[in-house]
C-alpha positions as CSV (number, residue, x, y, z in Angstrom):
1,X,-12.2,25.0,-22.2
2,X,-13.7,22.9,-24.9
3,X,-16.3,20.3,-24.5
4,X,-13.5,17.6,-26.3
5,X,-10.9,18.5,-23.4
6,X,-13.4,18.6,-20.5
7,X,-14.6,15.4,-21.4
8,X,-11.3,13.0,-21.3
9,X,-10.9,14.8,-18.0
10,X,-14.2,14.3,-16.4
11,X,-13.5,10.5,-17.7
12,X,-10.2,10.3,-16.3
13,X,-11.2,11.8,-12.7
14,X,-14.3,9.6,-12.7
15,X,-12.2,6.3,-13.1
16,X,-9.9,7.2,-10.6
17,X,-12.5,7.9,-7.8
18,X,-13.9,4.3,-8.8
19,X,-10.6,2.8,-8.2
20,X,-10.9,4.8,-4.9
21,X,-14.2,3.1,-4.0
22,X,-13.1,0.0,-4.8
23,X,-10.3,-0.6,-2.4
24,X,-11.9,2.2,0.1
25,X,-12.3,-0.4,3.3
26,X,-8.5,-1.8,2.8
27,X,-7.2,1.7,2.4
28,X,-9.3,3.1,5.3
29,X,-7.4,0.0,7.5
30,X,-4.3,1.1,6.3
31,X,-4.8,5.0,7.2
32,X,-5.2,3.9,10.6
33,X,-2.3,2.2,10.9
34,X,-0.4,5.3,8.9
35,X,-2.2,7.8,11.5
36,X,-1.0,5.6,14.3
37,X,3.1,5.4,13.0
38,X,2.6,9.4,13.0
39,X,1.0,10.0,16.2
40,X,3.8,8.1,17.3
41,X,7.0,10.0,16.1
42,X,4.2,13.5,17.7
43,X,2.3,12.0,20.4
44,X,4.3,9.3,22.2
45,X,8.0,10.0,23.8
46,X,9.6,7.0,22.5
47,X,8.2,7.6,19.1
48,X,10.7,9.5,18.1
49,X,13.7,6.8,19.5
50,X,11.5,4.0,17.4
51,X,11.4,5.8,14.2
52,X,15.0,6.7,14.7
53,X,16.0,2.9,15.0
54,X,13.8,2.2,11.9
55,X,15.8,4.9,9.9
56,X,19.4,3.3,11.5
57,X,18.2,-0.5,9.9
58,X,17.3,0.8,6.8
59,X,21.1,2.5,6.8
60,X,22.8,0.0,7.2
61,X,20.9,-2.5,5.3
62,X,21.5,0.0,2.6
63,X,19.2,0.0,-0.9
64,X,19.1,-3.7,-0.4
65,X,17.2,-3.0,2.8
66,X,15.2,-0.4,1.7
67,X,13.7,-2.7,-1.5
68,X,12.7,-5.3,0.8
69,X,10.8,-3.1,3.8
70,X,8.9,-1.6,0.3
71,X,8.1,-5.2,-0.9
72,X,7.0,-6.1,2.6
73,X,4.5,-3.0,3.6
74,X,3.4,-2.5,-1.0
75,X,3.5,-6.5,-1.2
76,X,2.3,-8.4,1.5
77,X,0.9,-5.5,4.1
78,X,-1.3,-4.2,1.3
79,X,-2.3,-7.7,0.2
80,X,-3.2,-9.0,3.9
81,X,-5.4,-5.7,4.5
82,X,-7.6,-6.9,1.5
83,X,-7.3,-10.6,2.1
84,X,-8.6,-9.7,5.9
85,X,-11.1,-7.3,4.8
86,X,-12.6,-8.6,1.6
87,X,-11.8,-11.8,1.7
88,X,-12.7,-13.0,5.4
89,X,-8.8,-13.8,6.0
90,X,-8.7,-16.7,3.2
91,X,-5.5,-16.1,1.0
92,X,-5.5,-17.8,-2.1
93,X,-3.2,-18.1,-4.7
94,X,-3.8,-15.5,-7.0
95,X,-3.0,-13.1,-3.8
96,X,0.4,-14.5,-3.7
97,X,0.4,-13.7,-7.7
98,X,-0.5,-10.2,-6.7
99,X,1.6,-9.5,-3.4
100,X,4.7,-10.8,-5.4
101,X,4.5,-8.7,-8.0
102,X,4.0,-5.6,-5.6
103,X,6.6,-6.8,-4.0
104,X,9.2,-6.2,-6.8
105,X,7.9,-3.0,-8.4
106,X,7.0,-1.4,-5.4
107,X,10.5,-2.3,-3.8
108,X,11.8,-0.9,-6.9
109,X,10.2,1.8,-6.5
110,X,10.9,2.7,-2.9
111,X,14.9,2.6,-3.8
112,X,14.0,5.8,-6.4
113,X,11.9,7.3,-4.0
114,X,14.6,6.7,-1.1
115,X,17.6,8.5,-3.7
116,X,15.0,11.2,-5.1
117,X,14.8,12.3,-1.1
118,X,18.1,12.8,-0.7
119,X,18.7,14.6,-4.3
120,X,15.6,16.8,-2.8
121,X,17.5,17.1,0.4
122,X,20.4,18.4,-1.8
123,X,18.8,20.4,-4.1
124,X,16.1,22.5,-2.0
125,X,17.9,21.7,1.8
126,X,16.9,19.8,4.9
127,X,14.7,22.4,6.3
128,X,11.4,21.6,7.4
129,X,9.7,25.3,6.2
130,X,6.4,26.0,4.3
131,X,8.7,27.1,1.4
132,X,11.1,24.1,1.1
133,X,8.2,22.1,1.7
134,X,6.3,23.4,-0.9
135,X,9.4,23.3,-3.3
136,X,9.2,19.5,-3.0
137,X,6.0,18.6,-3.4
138,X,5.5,20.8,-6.9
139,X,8.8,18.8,-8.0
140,X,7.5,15.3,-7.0
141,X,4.5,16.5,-8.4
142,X,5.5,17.7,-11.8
143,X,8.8,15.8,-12.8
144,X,9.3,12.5,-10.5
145,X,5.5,11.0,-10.2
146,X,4.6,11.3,-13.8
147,X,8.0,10.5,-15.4
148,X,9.2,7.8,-12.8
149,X,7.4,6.3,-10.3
150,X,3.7,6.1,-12.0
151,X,5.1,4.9,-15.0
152,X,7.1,2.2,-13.1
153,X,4.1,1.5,-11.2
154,X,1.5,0.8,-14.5
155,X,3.5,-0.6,-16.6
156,X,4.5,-3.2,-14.1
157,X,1.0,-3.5,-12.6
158,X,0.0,-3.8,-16.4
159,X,2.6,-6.4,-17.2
160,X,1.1,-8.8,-14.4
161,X,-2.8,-7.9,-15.6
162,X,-2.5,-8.9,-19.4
163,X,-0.7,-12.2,-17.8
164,X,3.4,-11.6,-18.2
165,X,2.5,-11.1,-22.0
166,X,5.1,-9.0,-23.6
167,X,3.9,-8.1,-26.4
168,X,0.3,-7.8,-25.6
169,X,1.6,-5.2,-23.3
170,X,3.5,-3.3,-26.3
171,X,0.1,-3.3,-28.2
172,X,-1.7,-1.6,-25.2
173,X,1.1,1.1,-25.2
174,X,0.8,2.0,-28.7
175,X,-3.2,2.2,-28.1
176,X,-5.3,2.7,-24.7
177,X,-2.6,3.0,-22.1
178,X,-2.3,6.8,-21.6
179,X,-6.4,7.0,-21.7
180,X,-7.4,3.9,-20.1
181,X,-4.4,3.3,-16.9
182,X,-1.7,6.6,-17.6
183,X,-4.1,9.8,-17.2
184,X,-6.7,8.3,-14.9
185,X,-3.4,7.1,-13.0
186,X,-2.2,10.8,-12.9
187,X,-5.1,12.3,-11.6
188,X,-5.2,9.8,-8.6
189,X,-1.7,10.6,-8.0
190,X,-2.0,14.2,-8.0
191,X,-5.2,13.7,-5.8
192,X,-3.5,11.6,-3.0
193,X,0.3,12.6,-2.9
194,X,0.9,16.2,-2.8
195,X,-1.2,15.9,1.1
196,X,0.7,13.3,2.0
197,X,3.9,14.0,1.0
198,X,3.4,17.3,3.0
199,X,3.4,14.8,5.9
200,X,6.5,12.5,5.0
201,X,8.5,16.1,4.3
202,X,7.6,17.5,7.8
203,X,10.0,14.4,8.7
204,X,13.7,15.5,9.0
205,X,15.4,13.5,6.3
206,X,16.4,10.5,7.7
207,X,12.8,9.7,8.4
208,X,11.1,10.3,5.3
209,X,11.9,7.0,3.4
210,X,10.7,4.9,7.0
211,X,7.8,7.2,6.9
212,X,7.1,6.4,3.0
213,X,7.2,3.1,3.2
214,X,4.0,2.9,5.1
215,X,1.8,5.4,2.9
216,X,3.2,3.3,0.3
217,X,1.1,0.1,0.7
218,X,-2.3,2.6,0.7
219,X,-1.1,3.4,-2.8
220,X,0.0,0.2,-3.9
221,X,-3.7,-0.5,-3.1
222,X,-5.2,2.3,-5.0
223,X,-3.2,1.6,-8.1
224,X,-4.1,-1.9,-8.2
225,X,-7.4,-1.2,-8.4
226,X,-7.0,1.5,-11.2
227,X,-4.1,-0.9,-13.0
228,X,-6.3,-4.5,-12.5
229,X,-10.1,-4.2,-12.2
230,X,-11.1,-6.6,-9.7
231,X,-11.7,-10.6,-11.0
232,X,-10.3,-9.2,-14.4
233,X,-7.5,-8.1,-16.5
234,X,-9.2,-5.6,-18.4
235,X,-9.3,-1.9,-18.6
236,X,-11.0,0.3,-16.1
237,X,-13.6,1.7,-19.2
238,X,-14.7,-2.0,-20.2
């Protein structure tokens, strides 16, 4: 491989392991609260009734239901965990800023993710196997995080960073997006979800978006710091 190819690569994996540091003791609070919902559903008899009751709400709220728990756990679970930990508890206004616009991309986001399980569900069965299992993380992997959900997520996140300014966001598209927020972006995904999603898959069905929706907020965290450097709106490289 040539030195020109290694070198956007070493770049890219380099600013997505210092977005990783960045939010590391907010993400660490929220992995103990995700290992805690899955020892649950494993470890604890009534797990299992709990999660099934969380799965039953978000049926019959529907999408509707399903946007706001994403809002709520991306949005304001992921903002409180950095407000408590990096902020000594004191919420300030630009945190509402933040958590609101979580709120409505990562809601959005969580309706995809909620109908791309069940066309998963269709298209490779409900079958908790190594094989199906593995069948669904390579398409995640390969079609549905870099076509759908990471753009979604940076171009939002983006959107919010350079101030709601339309075409100041266009201009970054036609320059440093893909090298400064897209491929950095890519390489965190592919280094966080294929793991996880092993986890949310070993759910039946039903279970997987409940069990999403909490993993989500760690993300929402780690792409905030790749998307919005923190006290800045500038790119990652600056």
């Amino acid at each position: 491989m040539s030195s020109s190819v290694e070198r956007p690569a070493r770049s890219a994996l380099r600013t997505g392991l210092e977005a990783a540091r960045r939010q590391l003791k907010p993400v660490l609070l929220l992995q103990l609260l995700l290992a805690g919902v899955v020892a649950s559903y494993f470890a604890w008899s009534g797990g299992p009734r709990l999660w099934q009751a969380a799965s039953a709400a978000l049926s019959r709220g529907g999408l509707v239901a399903v946007f706001l728990a994403g809002g709520i756990f991306s949005g304001l679970v992921a903002e409180a965990a950095v407000v408590l930990i990096r902020q000594r508890g004191r919420w300030t206004g630009a945190n509402t800023v933040d958590a609101a616009v979580r709120f409505v991309i990562y809601g959005t986001n969580a309706v995809l993710v909620s109908l791309f399980y069940g066309l998963q569900a269709r298209l490779f069965g409900d079958v908790r196997s190594v094989a199906v299992v593995a069948r669904k993380v390579a398409f995640e992997a390969v079609l549905f995080a870099p076509f759908v959900s990471l753009p979604l997520q940076l171009l939002g996140s983006r959107f919010s960073a350079l101030g709601f300014d339309g075409p100041a966001l266009l201009a970054e598209l036609k320059g440093r997006f893909f090298r400064d927020f897209y491929r950095p972006g890519l390489v965190v995904q592919w280094m966080f979800w294929p793991l996880v999603s092993c986890v949310v898959y070993s759910f039946p069905l039903a279970l997987q978006t409940p069990v999403f929706l909490v993993i989500g907020a760690i993300w929402a965290l780690l792409l905030a710091a790749l998307a919005k450097p923190e006290g800045t709106g500038e790119s990652p490289g600056q």
